[in-house]
matplotlib code that plots the C-alpha trace (Angstrom):
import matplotlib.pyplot as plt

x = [-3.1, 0.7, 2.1, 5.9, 8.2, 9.0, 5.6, 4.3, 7.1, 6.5, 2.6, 3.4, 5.9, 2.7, 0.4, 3.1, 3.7, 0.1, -0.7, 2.1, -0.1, 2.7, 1.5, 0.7, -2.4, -0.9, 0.7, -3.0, -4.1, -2.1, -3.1, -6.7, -5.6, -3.9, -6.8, -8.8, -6.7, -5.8, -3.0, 0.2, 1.6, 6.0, 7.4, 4.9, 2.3, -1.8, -4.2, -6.2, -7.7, -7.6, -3.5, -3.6, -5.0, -3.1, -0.1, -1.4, 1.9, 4.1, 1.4, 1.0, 4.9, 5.3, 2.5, 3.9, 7.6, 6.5, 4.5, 7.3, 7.0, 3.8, 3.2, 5.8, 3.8, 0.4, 2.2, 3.5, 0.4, -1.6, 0.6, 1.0, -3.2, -3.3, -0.7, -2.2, -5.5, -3.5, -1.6, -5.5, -6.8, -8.3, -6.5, -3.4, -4.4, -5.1, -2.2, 0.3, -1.5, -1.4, 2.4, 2.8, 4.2, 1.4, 3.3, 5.1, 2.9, 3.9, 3.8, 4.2, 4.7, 6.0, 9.2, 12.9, 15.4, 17.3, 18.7, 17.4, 19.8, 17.6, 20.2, 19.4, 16.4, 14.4, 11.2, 11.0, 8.5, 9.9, 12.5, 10.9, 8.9, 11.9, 12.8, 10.1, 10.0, 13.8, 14.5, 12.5, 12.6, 13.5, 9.7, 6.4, 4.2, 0.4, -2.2, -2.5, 1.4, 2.3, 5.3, 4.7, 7.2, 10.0, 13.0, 12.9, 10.2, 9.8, 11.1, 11.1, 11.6, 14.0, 13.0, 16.0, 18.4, 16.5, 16.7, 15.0, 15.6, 15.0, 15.4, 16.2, 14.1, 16.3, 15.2, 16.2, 18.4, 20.0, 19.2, 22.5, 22.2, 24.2, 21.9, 20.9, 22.2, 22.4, 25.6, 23.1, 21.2, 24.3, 26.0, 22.6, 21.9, 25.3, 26.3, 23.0, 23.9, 27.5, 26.4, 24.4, 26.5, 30.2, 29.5, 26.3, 24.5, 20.4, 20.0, 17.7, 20.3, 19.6, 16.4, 18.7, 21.3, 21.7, 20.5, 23.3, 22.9, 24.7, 24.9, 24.0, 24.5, 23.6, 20.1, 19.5, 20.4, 19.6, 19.2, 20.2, 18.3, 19.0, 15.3, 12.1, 11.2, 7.8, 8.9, 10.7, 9.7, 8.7, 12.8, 13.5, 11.2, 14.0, 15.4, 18.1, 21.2, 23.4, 27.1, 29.2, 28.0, 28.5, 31.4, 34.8, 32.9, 33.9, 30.8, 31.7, 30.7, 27.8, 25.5, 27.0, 28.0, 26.6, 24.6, 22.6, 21.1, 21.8, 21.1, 20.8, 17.9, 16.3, 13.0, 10.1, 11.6, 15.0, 16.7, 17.9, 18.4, 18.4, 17.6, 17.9, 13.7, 13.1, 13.6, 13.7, 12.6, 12.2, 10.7, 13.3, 14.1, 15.7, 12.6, 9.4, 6.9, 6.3, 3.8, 1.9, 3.6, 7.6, 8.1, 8.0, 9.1, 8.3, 8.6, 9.5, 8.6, 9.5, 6.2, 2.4, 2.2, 4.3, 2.7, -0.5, 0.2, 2.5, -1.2, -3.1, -0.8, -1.6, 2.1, 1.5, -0.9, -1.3, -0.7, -0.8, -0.7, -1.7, -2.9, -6.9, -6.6, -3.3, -5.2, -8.4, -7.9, -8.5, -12.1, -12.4, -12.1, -14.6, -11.7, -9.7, -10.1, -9.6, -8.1, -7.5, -5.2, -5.2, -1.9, -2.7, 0.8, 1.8, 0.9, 1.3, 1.3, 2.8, 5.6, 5.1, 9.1, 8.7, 12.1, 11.1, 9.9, 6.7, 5.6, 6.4, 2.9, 0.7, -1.8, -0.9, -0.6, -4.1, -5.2, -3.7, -4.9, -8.6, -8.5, -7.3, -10.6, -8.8, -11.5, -12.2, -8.1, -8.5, -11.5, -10.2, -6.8, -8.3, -5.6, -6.2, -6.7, -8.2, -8.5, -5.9, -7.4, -4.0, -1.0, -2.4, -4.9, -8.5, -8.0, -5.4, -5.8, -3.8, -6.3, -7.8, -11.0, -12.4, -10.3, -11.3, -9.5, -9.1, -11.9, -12.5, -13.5, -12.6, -14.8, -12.1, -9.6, -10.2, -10.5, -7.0, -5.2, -7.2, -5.0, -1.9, -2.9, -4.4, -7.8, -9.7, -9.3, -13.2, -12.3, -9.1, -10.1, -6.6, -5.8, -3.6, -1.7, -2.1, 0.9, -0.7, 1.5, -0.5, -0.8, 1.4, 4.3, 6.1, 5.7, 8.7, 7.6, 9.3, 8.7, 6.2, 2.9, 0.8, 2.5, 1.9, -1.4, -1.7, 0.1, -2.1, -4.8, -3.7, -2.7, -6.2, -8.3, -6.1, -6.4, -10.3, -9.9, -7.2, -3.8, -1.3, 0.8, 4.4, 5.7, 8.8, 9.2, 12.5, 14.0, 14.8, 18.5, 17.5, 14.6, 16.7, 20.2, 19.3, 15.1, 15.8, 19.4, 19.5, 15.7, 15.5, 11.8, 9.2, 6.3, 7.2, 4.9, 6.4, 5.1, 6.3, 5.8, 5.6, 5.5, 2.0, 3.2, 2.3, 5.6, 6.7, 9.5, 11.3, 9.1, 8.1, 10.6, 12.6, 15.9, 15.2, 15.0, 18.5, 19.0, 19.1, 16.3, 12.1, 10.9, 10.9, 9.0, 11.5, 8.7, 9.4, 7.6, 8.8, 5.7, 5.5, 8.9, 8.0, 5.4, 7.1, 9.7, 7.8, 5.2, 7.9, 9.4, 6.8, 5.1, 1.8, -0.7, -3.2, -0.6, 0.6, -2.7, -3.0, 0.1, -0.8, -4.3, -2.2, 0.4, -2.2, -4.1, -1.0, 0.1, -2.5, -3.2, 0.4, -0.5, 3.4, 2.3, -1.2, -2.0, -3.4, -4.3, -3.2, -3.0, -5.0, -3.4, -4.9, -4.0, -5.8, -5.1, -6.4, -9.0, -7.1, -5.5, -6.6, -6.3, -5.3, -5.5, -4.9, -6.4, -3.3, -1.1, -0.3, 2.0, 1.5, 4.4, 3.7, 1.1, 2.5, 1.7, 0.2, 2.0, 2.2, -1.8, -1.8, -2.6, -3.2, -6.1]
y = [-83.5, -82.9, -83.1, -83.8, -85.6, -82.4, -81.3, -84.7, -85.1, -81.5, -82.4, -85.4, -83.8, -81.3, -84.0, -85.6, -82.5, -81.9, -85.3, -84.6, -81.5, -79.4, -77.2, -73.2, -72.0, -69.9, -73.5, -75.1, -72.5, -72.6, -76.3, -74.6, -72.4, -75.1, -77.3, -74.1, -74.1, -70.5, -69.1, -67.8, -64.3, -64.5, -64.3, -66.7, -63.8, -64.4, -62.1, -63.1, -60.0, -62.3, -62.3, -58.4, -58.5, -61.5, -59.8, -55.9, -54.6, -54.9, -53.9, -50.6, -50.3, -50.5, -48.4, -45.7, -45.9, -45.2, -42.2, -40.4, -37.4, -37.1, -39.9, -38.2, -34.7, -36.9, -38.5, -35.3, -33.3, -36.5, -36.4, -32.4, -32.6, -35.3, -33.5, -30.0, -31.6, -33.3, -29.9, -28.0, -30.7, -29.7, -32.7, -31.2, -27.9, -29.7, -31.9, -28.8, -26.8, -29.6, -29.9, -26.2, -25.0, -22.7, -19.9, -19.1, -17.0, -17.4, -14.5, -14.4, -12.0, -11.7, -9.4, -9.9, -8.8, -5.9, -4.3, -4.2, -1.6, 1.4, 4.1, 3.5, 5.1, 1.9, 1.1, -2.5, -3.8, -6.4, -4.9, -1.9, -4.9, -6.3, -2.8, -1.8, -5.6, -5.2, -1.7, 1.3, 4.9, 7.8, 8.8, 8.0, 9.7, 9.1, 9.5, 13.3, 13.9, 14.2, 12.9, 10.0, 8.5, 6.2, 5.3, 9.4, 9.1, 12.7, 16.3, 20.5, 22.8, 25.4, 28.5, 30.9, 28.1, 26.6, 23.6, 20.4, 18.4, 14.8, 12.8, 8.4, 6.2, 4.7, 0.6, -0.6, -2.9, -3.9, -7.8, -8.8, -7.5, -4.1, -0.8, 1.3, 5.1, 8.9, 7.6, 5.5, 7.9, 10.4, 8.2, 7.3, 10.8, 12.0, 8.5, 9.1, 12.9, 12.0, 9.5, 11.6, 14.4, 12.9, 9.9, 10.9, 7.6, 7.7, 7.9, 8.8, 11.7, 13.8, 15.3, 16.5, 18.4, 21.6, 20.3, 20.0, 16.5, 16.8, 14.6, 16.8, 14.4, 10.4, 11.1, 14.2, 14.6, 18.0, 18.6, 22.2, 23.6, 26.2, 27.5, 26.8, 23.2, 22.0, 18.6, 18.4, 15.5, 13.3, 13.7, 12.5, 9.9, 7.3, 3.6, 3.7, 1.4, 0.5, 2.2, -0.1, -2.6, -0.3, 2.4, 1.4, 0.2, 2.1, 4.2, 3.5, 0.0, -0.5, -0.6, -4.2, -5.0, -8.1, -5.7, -5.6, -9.0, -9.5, -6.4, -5.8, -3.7, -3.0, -3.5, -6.6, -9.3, -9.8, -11.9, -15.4, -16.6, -14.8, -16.7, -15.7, -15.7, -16.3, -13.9, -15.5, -13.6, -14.2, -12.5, -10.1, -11.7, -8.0, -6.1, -5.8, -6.9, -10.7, -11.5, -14.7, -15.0, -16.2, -16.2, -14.5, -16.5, -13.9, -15.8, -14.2, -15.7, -14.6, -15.0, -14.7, -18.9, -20.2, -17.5, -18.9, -22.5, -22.1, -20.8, -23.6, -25.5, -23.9, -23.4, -19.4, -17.6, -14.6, -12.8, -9.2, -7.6, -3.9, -5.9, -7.2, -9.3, -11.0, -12.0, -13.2, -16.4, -15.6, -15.5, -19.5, -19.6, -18.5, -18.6, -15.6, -12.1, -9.1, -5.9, -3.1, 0.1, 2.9, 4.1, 7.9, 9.1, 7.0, 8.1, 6.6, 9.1, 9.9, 12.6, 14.3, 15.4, 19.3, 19.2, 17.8, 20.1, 17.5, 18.1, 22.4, 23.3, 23.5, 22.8, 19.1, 18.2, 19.6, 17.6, 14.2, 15.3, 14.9, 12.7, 10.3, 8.1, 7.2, 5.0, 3.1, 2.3, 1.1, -0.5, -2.3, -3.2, -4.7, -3.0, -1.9, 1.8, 4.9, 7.7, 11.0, 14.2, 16.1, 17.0, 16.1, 13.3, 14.7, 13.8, 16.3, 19.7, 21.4, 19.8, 22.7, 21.6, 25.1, 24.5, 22.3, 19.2, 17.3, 14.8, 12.4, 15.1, 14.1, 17.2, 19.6, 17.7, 17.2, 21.4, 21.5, 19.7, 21.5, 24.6, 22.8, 21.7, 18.2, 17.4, 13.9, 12.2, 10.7, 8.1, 7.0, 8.0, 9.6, 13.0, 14.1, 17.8, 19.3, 17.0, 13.9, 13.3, 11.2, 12.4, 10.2, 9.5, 6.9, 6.2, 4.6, 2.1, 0.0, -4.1, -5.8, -7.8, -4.9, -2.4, -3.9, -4.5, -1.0, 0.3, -2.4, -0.9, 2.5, 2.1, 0.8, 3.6, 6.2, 4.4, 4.6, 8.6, 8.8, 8.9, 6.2, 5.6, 3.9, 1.8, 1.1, -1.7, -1.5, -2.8, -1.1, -0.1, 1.3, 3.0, 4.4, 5.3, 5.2, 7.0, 9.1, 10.0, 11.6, 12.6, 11.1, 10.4, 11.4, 10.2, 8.0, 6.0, 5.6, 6.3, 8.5, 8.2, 11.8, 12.8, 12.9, 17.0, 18.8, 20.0, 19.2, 21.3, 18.4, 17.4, 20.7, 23.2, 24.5, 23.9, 20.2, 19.1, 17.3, 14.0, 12.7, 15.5, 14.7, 17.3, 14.4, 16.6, 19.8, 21.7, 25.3, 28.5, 31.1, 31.9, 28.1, 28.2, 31.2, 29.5, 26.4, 28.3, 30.3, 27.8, 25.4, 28.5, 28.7, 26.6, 28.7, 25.9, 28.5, 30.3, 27.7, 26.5, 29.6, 29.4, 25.7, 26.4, 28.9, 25.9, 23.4, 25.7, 26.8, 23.1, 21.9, 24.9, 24.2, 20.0, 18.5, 15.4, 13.4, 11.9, 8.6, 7.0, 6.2, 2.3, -0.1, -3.0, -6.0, -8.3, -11.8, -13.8, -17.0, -16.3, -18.4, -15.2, -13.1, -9.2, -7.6, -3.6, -1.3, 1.6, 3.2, 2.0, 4.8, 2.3, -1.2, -2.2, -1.6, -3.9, -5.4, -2.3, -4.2, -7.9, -7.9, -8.5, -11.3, -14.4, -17.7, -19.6]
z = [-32.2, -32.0, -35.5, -34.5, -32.0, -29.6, -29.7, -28.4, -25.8, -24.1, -24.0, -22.4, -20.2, -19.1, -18.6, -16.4, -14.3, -13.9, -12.9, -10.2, -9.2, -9.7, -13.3, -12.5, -13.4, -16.3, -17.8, -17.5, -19.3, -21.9, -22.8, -22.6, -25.1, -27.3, -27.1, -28.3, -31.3, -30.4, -32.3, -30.2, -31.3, -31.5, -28.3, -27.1, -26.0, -26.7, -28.5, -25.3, -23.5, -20.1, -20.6, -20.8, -17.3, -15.5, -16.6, -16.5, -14.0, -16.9, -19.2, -17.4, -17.0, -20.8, -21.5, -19.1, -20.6, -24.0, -23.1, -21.7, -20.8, -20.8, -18.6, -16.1, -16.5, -15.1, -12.6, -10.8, -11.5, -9.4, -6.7, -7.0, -6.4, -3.9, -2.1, -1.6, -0.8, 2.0, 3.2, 2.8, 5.1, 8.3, 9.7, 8.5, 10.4, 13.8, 13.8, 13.0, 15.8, 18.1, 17.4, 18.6, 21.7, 23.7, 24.2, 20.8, 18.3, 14.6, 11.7, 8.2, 5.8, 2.2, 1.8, 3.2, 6.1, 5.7, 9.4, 12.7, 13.4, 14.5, 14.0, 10.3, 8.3, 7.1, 4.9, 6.1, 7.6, 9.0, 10.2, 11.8, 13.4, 15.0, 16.4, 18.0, 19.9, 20.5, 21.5, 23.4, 22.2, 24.0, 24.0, 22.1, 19.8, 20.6, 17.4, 18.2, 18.0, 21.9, 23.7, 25.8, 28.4, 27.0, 28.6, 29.8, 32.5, 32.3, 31.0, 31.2, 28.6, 29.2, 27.2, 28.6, 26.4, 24.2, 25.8, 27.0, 29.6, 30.1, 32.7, 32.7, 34.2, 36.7, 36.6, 33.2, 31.6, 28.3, 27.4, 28.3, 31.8, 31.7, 32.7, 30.7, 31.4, 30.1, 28.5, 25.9, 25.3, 24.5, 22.2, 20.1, 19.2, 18.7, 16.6, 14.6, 14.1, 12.9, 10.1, 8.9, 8.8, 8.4, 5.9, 4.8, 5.6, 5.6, 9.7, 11.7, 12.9, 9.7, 11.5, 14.4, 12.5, 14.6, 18.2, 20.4, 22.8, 26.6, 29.5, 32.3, 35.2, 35.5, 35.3, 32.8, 29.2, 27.5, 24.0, 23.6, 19.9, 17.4, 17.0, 17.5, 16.5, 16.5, 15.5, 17.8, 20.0, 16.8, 15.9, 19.0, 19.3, 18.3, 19.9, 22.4, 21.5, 23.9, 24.3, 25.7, 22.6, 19.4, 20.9, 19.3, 15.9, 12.9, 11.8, 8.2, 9.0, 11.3, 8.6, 8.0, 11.5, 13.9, 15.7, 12.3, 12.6, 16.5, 18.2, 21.8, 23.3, 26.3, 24.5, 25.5, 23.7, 22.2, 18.9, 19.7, 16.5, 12.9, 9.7, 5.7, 6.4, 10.3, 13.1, 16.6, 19.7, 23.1, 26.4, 27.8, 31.4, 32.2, 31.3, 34.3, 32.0, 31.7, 29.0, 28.4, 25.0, 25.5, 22.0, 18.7, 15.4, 12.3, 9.4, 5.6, 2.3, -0.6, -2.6, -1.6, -2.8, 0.0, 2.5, 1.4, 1.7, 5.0, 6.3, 5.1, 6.8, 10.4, 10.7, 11.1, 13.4, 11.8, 8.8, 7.2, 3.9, 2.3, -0.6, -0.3, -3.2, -1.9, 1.3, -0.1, 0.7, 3.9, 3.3, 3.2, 7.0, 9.9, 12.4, 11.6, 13.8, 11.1, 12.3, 9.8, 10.1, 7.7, 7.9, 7.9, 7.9, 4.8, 1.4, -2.1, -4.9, -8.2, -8.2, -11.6, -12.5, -12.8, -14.1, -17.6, -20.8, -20.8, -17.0, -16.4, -17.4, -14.4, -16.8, -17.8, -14.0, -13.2, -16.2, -15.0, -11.4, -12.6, -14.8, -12.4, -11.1, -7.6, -6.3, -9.4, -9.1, -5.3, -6.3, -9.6, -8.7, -5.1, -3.0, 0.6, 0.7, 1.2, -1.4, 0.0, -1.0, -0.1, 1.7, 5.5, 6.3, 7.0, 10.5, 11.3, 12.9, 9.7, 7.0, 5.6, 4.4, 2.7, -0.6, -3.7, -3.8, -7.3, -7.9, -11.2, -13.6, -17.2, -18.9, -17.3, -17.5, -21.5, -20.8, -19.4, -22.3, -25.0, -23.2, -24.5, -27.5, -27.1, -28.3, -28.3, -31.2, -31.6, -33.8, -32.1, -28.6, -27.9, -27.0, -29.8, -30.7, -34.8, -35.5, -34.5, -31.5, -28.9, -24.7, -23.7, -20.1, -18.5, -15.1, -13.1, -10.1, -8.1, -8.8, -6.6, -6.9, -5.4, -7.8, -10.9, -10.7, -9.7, -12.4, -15.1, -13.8, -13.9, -17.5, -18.6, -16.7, -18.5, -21.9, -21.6, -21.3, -24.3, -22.5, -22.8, -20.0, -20.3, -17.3, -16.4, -14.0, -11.6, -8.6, -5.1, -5.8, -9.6, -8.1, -5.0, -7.1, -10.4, -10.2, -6.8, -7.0, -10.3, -10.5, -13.9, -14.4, -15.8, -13.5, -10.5, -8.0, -4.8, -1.1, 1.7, 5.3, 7.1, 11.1, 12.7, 13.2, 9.7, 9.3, 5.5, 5.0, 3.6, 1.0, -0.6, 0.2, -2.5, -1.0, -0.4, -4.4, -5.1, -3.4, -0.5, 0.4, -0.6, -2.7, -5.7, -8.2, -7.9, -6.5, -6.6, -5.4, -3.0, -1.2, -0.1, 0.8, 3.2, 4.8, 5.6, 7.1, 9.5, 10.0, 11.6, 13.6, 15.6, 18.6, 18.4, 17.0, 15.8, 14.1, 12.5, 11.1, 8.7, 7.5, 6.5, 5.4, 2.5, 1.9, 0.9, -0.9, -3.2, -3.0, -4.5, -7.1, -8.5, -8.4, -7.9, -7.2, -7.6, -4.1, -4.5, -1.6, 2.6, 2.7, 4.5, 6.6, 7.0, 9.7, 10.1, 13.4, 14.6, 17.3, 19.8, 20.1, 22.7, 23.7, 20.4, 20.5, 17.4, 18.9, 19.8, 16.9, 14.3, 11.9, 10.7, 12.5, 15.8, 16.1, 18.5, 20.8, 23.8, 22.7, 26.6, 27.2, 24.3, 25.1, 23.2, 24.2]

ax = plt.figure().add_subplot(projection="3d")
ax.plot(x, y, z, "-o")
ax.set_aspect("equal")
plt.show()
């Protein structure tokens, strides 16, 4: 019973309202709870299990508030979870490609934009991409290093001058409606000579240094050379840019001009809009060919994650890597064409500096050379490759396939260090000279995904046969001004791209060892020297071949370089995609070879 006035009065009060039919269910059962004789805690909250859940929002509120931020960390890893399942959905996927318009194909790819000025030497992908969309060359190379028709329809060599001939097709036009002429072609070569000669800016000229380029009338242009050149046709297989557009620029600055992200061609499709990571195109309406595809959106992210998950999303129709292990996702999904390219006329491979004390001795290359397990790396670090025995790819007509190549073959190479001093320490496992002093080199690389895990794995294969191998990680400009320029290095993995002709007078001649000029290692010998130079003086094939069959054999006696492997591009496209050809495509970027017999389904 109520033991005081107030107490009586409010349960009088609650009898009152109830009789009224106007007490909430919590108030009635309260008075159960008094009835009970159930203590109240301060604050007037019960003990009761039953309140926890009638009042269980601000419970869980409470609850939350004092677990911060651990509460916020559970939260955002939920809806982190619930989300990608969402995005990975196939109703995602079917929705997105629902959304999309039928004729516009989709690529991504990991890396950035640079230039899509063609007058410039390049090592994007992208952007060589973009060039061979935009632009037309000259003439083409097919896979056995003959000219094909370009914008010259057809040509004569001259042999009383030196001299070819070509002459312009007459039908074509730039994409803003102006023809193209002899004039174009004119200005190209001579601009592309002149920044490589006057400013000394990486062009595509530098290969042309010598060859004098004429207008002969409005049909014929003659390129007028020194010598014999046998490479002739692959230096002038270059885009065509447009001289009324670029004449009056200051050479000093076309580099960083418009033209640079908004060119002008006369090529299949041209830019209509230019993004920090997009590239618009659309079908030239100038050009005779009218493909089913109108447009071209080529998308750039800057990580392998958001490539991935753009993918999942079906907002991309295709993508492409060099890396198997990048791509392996792919493997999840039964829709996907696969096209591979080994890219014959790209090689990665370590430069040894023949510069440094360290790296003269013949004898320590030949060593690394075999000790080297090159499929084990491909195969290990899950790259796209194929092991490169030497100089030329086993395909070509100059591989000379009577000499002895360097294979894994740790008993001679352990033979080749004993020669300067290094033995196998069997209870360290290290080679090591009289003084202790451990086989050891740093190898210089530039930063990417694909590198690094080449060079981790490089670093543990050598480690199991008693070398340790430094690395030093850097980015493009250290590599290209700091690594190249000065030829400080000791090792350095990088990759070149040479012409499909066997001429390689640039990377191993003696003459061409200080920058900007290929010979990396500072490769030296005069009867290599010799046989470059006549072998590119030359036009008799058979002739040629012997002088090449001696070059690779001293080459690869001497061991300037460790040739690692060609590498292997993978391309996966939705099969709604139709009439994809790679059989005449030398390079990873012109995959878009026969764009004009795609169609999407």
């Amino acid at each position: 019973m109520p033991n005081n006035f107030s107490e009586v009065k409010e349960t009088k009060k609650k009898r009152k309202a109830n009789a009224d039919g106007k007490v909430s269910m919590k108030e009635a059962l309260l008075d159960i709870h008094e009835g009970s004789g159930q203590k109240i805690k301060e604050g007037g909250k019960k003990t009761d299990i039953r309140d926890y859940w009638w009042n269980y929002p601000k419970f869980l509120w409470k609850t939350f508030k004092n677990s911060i931020p651990f509460s916020y960390i559970l939260l955002f890893l939920v809806v982190g979870f619930l989300l990608a399942s969402f995005l990975q959905s196939d109703v995602v996927a079917r929705i997105m490609d629902d959304s999309r318009v039928d004729d516009t194909f989709i690529e991504g790819s990991v890396g950035a934009i640079s230039t899509f000025n063609p007058l410039f030497v390049s090592a994007n992908y992208v952007d060589k991409t973009v060039q061979e969309l935009v632009f037309e060359k000259l003439v083409y190379i097919d896979k056995n290093g003959q000219p094909l028709p370009g914008i010259a329809s057809e040509w004569r060599f001259v042999e009383e001058d030196m001299a070819y001939e070509f002459t312009i097709k007459d039908n074509l036009y730039w994409q803003d409606g102006e023809k193209v002429t002899v004039g174009d072609v004119v200005f190209t070569f001579q601009t592309a000579k002149a920044l490589a000669e006057d400013y000394g800016l990486d062009s595509v000229g530098i290969s042309l240094i010598g060859v004098e380029v004429e207008e002969i009338n409005d049909k014929t242009v003659r390129f007028v050379l020194s010598e014999p050149n046998p490479t002739f046709f692959e230096a002038i297989s270059q885009f065509i840019v447009p001289k009324h557009r670029l004449e009056g620029e200051r050479l000093e600055e076309l580099p960083f001009n418009m033209f640079a992200r908004y060119p002008i061609g006369s090529g299949r499709y041209k830019v209509i809009r230019t993004e920090q990571n997009s590239v618009y195109l659309q079908d030239n309406q100038y050009d005779a060919v009218e493909p089913a595809i109108n447009k071209i959106i080529l998308k750039v992210f800057p990580d392998q994650e958001t490539l991935e998950m753009s993918f999942r999303i079906g907002a991309l129709d295709a993508i492409g890597a060099w890396d198997n292990d990048l791509l392996s996702f792919t493997e999840e999904y039964s829709n996907l064409q696969e096209f591979k390219q080994v890219e014959e006329y790209r090689t990665k491979l370590i430069f040894f500096n023949t510069r440094k004390e360290t790296l003269k001795e013949r004898d320590v290359r030949i060593g690394l050379s075999y000790v080297i397990d090159r499929e084990r790396l491909i195969r290990d670090s899950n790259i796209g490759g194929v092991v490169r025995k030497g100089p030329f790819p086993e395909s070509s007509w100059a591989f000379n396939g009577d000499i002895e190549y360097y294979n894994y073959n740790p008993q001679l190479a352990a033979e080749y260090f004993k020669n300067l001093g290094y033995t196998k320490n069997e209870e360290g496992g290290f080679f090591e000279a009289k003084n202790g002093e451990i086989l050891s080199f740093t190898l210089s690389y530039f930063d990417s995904v694909t590198n690094e895990r080449l060079v981790s794995t490089l670093k543990k294969l050598l480690q199991e046969e008693g070398i340790i191998l430094k690395s030093e990680k850097l980015a493009y400009k250290q590599i290209t001004q700091e690594i190249i320029a000065t030829r400080d290095f000791d090792l350095l993995l990088y990759e070149v791209e040479t012409t499909i002709d066997p001429d390689q007078y640039n990377l191993w001649h003696s003459l061409k060892s200080s920058y900007p000029d290929l010979n990396i290692s500072g490769y030296s010998y005069e009867r290599v020297d010799i046989l470059l130079e006549d072998a590119r003086k030359t036009l008799d094939k058979k002739a040629r071949k012997e002088k090449y069959d001696l070059f690779q054999k001293y080459l690869m006696a001497d061991a300037p370089v460790v040739f690692l492997y060609n590498p292997q591009f993978s391309y996966y496209v939705k099969e709604k995609v139709k009439g994809i050809d790679f059989s005449d495509v030398n390079y990873s970027y012109q995959r878009f070879n026969n764009v004009q017999d795609w169609v999407l389904e």
